[in-house]
C-alpha positions as a Markdown table, in Angstrom:
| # | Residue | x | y | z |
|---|---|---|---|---|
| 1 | Unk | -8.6 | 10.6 | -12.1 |
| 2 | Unk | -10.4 | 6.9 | -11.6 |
| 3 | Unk | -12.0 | 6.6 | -8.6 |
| 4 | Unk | -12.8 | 2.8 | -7.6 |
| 5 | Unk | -14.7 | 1.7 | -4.3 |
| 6 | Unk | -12.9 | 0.3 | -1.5 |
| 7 | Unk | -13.6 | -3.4 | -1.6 |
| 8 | Unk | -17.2 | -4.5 | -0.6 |
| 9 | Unk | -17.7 | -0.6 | 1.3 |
| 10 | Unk | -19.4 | 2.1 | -0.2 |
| 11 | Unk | -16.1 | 4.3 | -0.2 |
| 12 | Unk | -14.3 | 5.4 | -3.3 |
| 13 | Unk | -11.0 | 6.4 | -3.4 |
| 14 | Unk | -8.8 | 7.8 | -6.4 |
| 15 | Unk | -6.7 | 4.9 | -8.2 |
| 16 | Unk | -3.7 | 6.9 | -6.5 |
| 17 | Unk | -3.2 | 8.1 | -2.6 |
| 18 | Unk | -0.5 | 10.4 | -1.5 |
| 19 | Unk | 1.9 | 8.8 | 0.6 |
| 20 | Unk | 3.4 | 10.4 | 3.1 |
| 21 | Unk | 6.5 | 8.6 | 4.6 |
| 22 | Unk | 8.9 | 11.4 | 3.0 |
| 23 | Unk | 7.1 | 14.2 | 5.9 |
| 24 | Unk | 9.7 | 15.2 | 8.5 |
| 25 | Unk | 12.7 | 13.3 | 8.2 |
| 26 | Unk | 13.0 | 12.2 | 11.6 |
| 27 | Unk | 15.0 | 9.2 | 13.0 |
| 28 | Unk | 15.1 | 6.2 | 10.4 |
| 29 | Unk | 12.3 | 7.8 | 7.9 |
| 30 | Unk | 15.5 | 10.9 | 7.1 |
| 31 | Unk | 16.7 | 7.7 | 4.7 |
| 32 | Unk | 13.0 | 8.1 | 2.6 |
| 33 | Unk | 12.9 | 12.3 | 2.8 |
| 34 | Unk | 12.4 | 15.1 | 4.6 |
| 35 | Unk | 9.8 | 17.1 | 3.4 |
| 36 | Unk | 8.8 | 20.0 | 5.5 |
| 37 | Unk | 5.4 | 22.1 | 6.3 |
| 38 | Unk | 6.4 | 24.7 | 3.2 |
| 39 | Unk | 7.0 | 21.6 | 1.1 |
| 40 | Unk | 4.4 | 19.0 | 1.9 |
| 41 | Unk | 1.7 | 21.6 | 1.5 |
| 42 | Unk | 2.6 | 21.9 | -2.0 |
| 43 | Unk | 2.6 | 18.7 | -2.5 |
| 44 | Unk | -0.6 | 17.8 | -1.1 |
| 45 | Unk | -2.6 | 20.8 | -2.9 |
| 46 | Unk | -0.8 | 19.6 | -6.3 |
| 47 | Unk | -2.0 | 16.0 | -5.3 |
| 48 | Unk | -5.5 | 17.2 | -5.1 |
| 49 | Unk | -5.7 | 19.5 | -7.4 |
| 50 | Unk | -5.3 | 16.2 | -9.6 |
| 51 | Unk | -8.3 | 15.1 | -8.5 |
| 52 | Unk | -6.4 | 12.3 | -5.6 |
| 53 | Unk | -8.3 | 12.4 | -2.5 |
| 54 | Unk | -7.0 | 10.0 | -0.2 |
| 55 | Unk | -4.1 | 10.7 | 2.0 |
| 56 | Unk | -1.9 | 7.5 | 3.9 |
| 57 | Unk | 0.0 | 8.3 | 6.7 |
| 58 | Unk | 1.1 | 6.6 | 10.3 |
| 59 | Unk | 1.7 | 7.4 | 13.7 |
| 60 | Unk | 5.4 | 5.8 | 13.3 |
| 61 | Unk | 6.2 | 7.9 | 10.0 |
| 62 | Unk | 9.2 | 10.2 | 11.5 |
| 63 | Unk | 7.4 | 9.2 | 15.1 |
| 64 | Unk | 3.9 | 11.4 | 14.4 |
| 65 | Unk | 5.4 | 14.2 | 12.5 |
| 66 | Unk | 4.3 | 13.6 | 9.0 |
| 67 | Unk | 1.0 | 13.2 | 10.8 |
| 68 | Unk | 1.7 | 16.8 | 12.3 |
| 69 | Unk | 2.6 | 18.0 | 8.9 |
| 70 | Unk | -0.6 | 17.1 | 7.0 |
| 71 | Unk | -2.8 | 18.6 | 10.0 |
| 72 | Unk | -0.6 | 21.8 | 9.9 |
| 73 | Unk | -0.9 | 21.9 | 5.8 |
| 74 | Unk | -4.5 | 21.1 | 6.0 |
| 75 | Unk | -5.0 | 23.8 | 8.4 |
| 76 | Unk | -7.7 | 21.8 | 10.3 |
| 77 | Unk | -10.4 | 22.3 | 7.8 |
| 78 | Unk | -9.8 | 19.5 | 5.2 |
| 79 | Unk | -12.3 | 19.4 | 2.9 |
| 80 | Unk | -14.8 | 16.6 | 3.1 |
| 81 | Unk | -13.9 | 14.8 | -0.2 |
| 82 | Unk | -10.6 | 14.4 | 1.6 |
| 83 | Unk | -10.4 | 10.7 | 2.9 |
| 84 | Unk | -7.3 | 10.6 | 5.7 |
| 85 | Unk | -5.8 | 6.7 | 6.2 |
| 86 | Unk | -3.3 | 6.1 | 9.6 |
| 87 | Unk | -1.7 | 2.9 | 11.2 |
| 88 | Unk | -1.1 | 1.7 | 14.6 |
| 89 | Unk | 1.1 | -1.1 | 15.9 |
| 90 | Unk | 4.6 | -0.1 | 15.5 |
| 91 | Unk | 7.0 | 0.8 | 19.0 |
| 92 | Unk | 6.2 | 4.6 | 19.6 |
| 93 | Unk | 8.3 | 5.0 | 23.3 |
| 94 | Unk | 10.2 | 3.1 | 25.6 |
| 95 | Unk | 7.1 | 1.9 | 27.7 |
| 96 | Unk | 6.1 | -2.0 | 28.1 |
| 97 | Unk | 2.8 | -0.6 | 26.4 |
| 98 | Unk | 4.3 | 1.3 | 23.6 |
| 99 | Unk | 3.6 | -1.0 | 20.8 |
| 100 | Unk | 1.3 | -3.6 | 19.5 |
| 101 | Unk | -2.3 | -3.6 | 19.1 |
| 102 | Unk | -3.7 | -4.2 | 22.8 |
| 103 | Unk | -6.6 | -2.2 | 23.0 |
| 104 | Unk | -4.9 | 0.2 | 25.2 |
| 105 | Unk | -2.1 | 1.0 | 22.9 |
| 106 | Unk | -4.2 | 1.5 | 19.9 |
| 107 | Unk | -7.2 | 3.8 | 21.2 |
| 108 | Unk | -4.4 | 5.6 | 22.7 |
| 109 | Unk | -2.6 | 6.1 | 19.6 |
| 110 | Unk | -5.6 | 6.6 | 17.5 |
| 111 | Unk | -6.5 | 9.6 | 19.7 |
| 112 | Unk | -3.0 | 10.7 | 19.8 |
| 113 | Unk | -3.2 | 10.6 | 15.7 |
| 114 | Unk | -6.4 | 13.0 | 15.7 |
| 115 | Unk | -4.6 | 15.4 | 17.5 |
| 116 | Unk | -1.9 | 15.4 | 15.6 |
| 117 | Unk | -3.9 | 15.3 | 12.0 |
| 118 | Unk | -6.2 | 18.4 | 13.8 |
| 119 | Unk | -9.5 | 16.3 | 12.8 |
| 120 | Unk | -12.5 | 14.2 | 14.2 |
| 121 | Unk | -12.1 | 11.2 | 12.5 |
| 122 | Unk | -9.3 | 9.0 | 10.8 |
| 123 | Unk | -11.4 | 7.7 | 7.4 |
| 124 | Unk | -9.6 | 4.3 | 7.2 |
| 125 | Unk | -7.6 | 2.9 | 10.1 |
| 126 | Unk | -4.8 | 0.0 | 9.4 |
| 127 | Unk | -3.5 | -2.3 | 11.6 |
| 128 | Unk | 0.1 | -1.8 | 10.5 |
| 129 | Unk | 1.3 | -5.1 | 10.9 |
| 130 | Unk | 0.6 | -8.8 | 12.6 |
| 131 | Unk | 1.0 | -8.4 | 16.6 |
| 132 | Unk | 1.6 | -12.1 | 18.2 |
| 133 | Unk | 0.5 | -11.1 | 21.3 |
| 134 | Unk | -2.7 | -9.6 | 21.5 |
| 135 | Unk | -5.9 | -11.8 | 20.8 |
| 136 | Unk | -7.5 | -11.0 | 17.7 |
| 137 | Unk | -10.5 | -10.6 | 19.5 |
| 138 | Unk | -9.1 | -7.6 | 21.7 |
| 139 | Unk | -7.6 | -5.7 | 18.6 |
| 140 | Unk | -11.1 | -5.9 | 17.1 |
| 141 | Unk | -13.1 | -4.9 | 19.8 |
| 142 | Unk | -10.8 | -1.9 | 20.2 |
| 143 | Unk | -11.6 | -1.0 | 16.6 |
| 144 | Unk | -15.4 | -1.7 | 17.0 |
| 145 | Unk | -15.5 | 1.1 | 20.3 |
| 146 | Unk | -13.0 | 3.4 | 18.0 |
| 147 | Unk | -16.2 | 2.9 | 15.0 |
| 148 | Unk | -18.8 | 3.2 | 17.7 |
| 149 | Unk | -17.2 | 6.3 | 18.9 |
| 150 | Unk | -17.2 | 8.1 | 15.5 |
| 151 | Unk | -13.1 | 8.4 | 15.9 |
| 152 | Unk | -12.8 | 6.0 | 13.0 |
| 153 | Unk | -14.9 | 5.2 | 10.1 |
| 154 | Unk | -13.0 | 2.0 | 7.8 |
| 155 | Unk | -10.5 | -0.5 | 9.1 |
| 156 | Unk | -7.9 | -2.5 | 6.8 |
| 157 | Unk | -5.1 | -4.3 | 8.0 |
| 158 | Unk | -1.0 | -3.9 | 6.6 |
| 159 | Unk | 1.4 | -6.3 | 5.7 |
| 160 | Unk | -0.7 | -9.3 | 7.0 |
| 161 | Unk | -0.4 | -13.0 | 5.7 |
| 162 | Unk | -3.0 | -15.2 | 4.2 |
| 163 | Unk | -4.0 | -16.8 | 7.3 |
| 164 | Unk | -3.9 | -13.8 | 9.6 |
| 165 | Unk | -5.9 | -12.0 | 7.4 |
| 166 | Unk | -8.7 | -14.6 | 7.1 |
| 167 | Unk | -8.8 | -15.2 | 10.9 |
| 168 | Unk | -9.3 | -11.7 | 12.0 |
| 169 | Unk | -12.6 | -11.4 | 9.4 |
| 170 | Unk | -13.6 | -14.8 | 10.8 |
| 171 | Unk | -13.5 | -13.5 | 14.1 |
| 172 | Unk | -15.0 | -10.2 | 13.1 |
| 173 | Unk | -17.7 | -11.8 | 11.5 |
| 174 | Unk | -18.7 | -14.4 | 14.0 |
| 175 | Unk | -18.8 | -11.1 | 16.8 |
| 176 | Unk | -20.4 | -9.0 | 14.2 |
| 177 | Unk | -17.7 | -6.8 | 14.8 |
| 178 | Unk | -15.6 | -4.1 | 12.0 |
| 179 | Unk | -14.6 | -6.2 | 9.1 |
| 180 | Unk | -11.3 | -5.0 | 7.2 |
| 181 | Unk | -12.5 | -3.7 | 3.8 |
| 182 | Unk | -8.7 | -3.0 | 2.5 |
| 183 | Unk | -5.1 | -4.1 | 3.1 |
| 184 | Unk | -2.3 | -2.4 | 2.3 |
| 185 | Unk | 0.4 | -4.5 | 0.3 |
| 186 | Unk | 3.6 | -4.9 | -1.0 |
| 187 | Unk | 3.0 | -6.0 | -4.5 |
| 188 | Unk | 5.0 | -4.7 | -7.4 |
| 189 | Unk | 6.6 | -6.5 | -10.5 |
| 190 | Unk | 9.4 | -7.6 | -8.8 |
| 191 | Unk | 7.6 | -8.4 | -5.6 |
| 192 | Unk | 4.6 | -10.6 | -7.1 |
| 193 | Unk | 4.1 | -12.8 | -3.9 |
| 194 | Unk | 0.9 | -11.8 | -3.0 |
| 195 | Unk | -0.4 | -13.1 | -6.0 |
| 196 | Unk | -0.2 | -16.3 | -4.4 |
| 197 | Unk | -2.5 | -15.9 | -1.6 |
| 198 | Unk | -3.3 | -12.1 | -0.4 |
| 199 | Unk | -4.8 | -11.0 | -4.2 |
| 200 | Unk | -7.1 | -14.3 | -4.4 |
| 201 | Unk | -8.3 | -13.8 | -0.5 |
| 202 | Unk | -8.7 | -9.9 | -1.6 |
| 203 | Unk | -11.4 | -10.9 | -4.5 |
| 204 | Unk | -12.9 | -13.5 | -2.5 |
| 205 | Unk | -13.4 | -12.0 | 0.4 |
| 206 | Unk | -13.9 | -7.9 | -1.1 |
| 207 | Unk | -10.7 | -6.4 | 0.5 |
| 208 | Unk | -9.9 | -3.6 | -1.6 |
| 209 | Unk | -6.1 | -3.5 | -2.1 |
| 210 | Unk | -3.8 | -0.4 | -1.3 |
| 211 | Unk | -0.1 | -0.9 | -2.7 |
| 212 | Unk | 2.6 | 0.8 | -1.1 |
| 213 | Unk | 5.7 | 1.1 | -2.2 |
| 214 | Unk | 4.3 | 0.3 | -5.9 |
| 215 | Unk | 7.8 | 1.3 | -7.6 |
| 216 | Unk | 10.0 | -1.0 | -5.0 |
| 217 | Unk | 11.6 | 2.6 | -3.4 |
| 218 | Unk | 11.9 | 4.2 | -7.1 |
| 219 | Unk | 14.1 | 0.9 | -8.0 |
| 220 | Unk | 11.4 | 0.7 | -10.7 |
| 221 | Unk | 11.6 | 4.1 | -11.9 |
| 222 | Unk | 13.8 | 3.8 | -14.6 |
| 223 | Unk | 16.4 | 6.4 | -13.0 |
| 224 | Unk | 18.6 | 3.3 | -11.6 |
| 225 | Unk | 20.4 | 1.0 | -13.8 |
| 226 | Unk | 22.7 | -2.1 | -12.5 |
| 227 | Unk | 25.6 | -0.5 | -11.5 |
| 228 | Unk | 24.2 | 2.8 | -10.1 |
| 229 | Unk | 23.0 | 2.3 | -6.0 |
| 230 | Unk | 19.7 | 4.0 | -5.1 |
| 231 | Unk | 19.7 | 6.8 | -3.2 |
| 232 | Unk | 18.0 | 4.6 | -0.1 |
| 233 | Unk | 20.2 | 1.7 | -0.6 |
| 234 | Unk | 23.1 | 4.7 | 0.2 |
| 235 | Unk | 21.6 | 6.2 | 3.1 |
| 236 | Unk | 21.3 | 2.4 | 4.7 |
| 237 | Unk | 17.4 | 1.9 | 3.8 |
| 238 | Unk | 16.4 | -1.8 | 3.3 |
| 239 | Unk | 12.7 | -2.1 | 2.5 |
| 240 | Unk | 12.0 | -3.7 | 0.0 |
| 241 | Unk | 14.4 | -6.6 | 0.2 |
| 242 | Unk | 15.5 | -7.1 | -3.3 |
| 243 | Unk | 16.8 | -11.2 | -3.6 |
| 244 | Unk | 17.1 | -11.4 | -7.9 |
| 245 | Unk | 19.0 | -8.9 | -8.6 |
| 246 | Unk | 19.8 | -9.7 | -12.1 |
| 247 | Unk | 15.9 | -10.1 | -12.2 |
| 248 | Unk | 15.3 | -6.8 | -11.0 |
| 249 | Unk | 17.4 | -5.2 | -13.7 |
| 250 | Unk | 15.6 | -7.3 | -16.4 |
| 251 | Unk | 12.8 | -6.0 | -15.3 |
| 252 | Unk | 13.5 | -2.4 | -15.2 |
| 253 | Unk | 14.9 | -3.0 | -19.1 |
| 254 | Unk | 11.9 | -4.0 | -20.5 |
| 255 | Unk | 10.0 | -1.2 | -18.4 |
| 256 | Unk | 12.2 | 1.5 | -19.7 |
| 257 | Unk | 12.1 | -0.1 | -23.2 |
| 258 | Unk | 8.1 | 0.4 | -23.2 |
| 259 | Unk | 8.4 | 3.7 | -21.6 |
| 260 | Unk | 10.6 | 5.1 | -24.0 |
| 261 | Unk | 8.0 | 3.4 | -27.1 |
| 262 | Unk | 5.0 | 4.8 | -25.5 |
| 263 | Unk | 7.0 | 8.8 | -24.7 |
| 264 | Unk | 6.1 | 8.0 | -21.0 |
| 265 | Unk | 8.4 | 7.1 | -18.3 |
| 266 | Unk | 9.3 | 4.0 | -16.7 |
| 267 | Unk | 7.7 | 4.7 | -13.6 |
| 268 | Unk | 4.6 | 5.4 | -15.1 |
| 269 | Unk | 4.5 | 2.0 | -16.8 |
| 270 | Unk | 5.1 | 0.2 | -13.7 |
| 271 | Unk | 2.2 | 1.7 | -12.0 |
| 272 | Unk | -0.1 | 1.2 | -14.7 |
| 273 | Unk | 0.8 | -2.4 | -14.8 |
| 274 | Unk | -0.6 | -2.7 | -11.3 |
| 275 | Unk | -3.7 | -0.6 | -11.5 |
| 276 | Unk | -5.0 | -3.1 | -13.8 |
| 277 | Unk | -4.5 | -6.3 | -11.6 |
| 278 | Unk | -7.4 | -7.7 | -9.6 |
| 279 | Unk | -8.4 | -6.1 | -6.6 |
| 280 | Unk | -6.4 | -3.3 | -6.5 |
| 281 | Unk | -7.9 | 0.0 | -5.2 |
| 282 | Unk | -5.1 | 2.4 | -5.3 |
| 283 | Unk | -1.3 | 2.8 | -5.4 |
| 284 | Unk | 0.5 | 4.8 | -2.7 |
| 285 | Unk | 3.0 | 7.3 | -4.4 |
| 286 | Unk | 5.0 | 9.1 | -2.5 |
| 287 | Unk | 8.0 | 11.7 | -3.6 |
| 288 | Unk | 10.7 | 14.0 | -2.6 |
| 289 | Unk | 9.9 | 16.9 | -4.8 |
| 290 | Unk | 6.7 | 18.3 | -6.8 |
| 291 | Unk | 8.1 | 16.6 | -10.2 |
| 292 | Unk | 8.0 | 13.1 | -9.0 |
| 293 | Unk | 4.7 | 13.6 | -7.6 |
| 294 | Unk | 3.9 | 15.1 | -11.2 |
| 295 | Unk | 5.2 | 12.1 | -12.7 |
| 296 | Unk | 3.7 | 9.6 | -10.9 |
| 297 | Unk | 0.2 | 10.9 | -10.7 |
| 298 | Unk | 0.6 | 10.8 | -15.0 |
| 299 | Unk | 0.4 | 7.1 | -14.6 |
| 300 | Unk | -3.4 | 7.7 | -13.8 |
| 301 | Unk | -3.8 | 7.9 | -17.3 |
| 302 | Unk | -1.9 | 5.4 | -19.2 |
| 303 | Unk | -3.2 | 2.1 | -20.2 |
| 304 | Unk | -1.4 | -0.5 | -21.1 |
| 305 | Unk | -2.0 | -3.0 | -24.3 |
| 306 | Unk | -2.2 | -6.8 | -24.4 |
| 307 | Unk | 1.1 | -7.1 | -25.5 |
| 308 | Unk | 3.3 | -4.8 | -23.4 |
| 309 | Unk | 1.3 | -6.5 | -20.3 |
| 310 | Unk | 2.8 | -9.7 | -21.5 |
| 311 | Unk | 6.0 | -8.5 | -21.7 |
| 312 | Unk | 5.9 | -7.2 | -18.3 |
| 313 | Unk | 4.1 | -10.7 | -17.5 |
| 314 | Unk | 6.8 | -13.0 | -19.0 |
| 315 | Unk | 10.1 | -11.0 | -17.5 |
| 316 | Unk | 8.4 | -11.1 | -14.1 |
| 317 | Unk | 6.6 | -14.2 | -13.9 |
| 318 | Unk | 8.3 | -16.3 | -10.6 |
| 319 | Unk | 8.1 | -20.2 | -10.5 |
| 320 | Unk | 5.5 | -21.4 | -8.9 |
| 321 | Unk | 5.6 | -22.6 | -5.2 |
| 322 | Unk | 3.8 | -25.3 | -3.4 |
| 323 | Unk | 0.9 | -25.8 | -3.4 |
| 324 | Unk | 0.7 | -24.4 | -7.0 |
| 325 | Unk | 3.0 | -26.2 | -8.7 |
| 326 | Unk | 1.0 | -29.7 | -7.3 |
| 327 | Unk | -2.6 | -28.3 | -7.7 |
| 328 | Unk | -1.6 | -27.6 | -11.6 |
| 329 | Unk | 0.2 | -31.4 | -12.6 |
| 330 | Unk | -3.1 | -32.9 | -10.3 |
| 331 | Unk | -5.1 | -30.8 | -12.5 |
| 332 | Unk | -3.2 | -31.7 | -15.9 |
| 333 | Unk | -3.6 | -35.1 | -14.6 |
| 334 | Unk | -6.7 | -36.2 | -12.9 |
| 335 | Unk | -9.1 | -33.9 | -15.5 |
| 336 | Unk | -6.3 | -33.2 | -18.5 |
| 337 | Unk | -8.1 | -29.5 | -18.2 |
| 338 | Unk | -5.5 | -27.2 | -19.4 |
| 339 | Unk | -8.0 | -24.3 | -18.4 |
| 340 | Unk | -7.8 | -25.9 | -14.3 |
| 341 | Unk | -3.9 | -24.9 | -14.5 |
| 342 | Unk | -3.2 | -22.0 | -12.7 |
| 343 | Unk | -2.4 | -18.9 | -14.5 |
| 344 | Unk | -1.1 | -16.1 | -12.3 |
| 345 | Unk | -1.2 | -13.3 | -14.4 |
| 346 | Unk | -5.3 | -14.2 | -14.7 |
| 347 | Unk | -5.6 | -13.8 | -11.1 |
């Protein structure tokens, strides 16, 4: 197992973190799994035993039960090369103050999350997603008295655009304050947005990027073909959006093609494709049994060549949007610098 530090901190983390969405089954998250305490335990002891030592989890996963789950498997005593990352923000009751990231609601939910993990300290806390609401400046100072308290030790920030990202580490560093160090993204082959504006801001500003959801809800796994639903898109689960699906599928064909020339699986290709793009930390594999833990954690391993990355590239590859497209004819036009066009897949 890699281990790569966590943007500009001192932290290293495995190139793969156990997710742990599949814990519980309640409400909504019974469309993802429902792993129980027998069940998660192996799973987390066969995740470590491969040498993974960081595991993600959230106070709104099955409303705090996966968080219960990996306390109860961990038996209180995790070991101290065990790194634990939760979230706050998401709606976790029925009260006007149930949800967002006021600094009531989230040192509340950050010491509700300790109890439930049976620990001290959460070793990175995210910011799950964007709240509208609350200043920046409140959510910040919340997480610099959770630091200052010794309840949390790293904050990142989840599913946050270009511009939100960049004003929150403006404020923090004006107020010398906690400055993210990670974000957690939704990047994959067929979701290659972030390549416009989170990856660049990630490198130039030493966020070290967690990917979740790396295989698009196993739609990159090889197992599902064009005319055969996932098992999510059945039970009525709807992240990630897919809007190409003819480009999905073409997608999937050249990953199975590679997997089955290489004697590896698709899913492994997929996530070795995005542990060697820029920035990026760790994936976030999750599973519903031991064997697609097994499978995934493989990928740790494999390395791609020059030429089945640009294979992957090319089937991938969006158009460019704006302001892209303009900066690249400016470019061809003002300088006639082909090396000042922009090349995604150098990002």
């Amino acid at each position: 197992m890699e281990y790569r530090t966590l943007g500009r901190s001192g932290l290293k983390v495995s190139t793969l973190t156990m997710g742990t969405m599949t814990f519980g089954g309640a409400g909504p998250f019974a469309a993802v799994g429902n792993s129980d305490l027998a069940e998660a335990k192996r799973m987390i002891d066969l995740c470590i035993d491969a040498g993974i030592n960081l595991i993600d989890t959230a106070n709104v996963y099955s409303n705090g039960l996966s968080e219960e789950i990996i306390g109860e498997a961990l038996g209180g005593k995790r070991k101290s090369d065990v790194l634990i990352a939760s979230k706050a923000r998401m709606r976790m009751g029925d009260g006007p103050n149930d949800e967002g990231l006021s600094r009531h609601h989230l040192i509340r939910e950050c010491e509700k999350s300790l109890k439930r993990l049976k620990t001290d300290v959460i070793d990175i806390y995210f910011l799950h997603e964007w709240d509208g609401v609350t200043p920046l400046e409140e959510t910040i100072a919340a997480l610099d008295t959770l630091v200052g308290q010794g309840k949390i030790r790293y904050v990142g920030c989840s599913n946050y655009s270009g511009w939100q990202v960049m004003k929150a580490l403006s404020i923090s560093d004006s107020r010398h304050q906690p400055r993210f160090v990670t974000q957690q993204i939704h990047y994959t082959l067929e979701a290659r947005e972030a390549e416009y504006e989170l990856l660049p801001i990630s490198v130039d500003q030493g966020l070290g990027v967690l990917v979740w959801s790396p295989l698009a809800g196993a739609l990159l796994s090889g197992k599902y073909h064009r005319d055969s639903p996932t098992a999510r898109q059945i039970a009525g689960w709807s992240e990630p959006p897919i809007r190409d699906e003819d480009r999905l599928w073409r997608i999937v064909d050249v990953l199975v093609e590679i997997g089955k020339a290489r004697g590896v699986s698709a899913a492994q290709v997929a996530l070795a494709w995005l542990l060697g793009r820029p920035a990026v930390s760790s994936l976030v594999i999750g599973g519903r049994n031991e064997a697609q833990f097994k499978d995934n954690i493989a990928a740790a391993g494999l390395t791609l060549t020059g030429g089945e990355r640009d294979r992957l590239d090319a089937v991938s590859r969006p158009p460019l949007l704006y302001p892209y497209w303009h900066q690249q004819l400016t470019a061809k036009e003002r300088f006639g610098a082909a090396d000042l066009v922009i090349d995604r897949s150098s990002l």
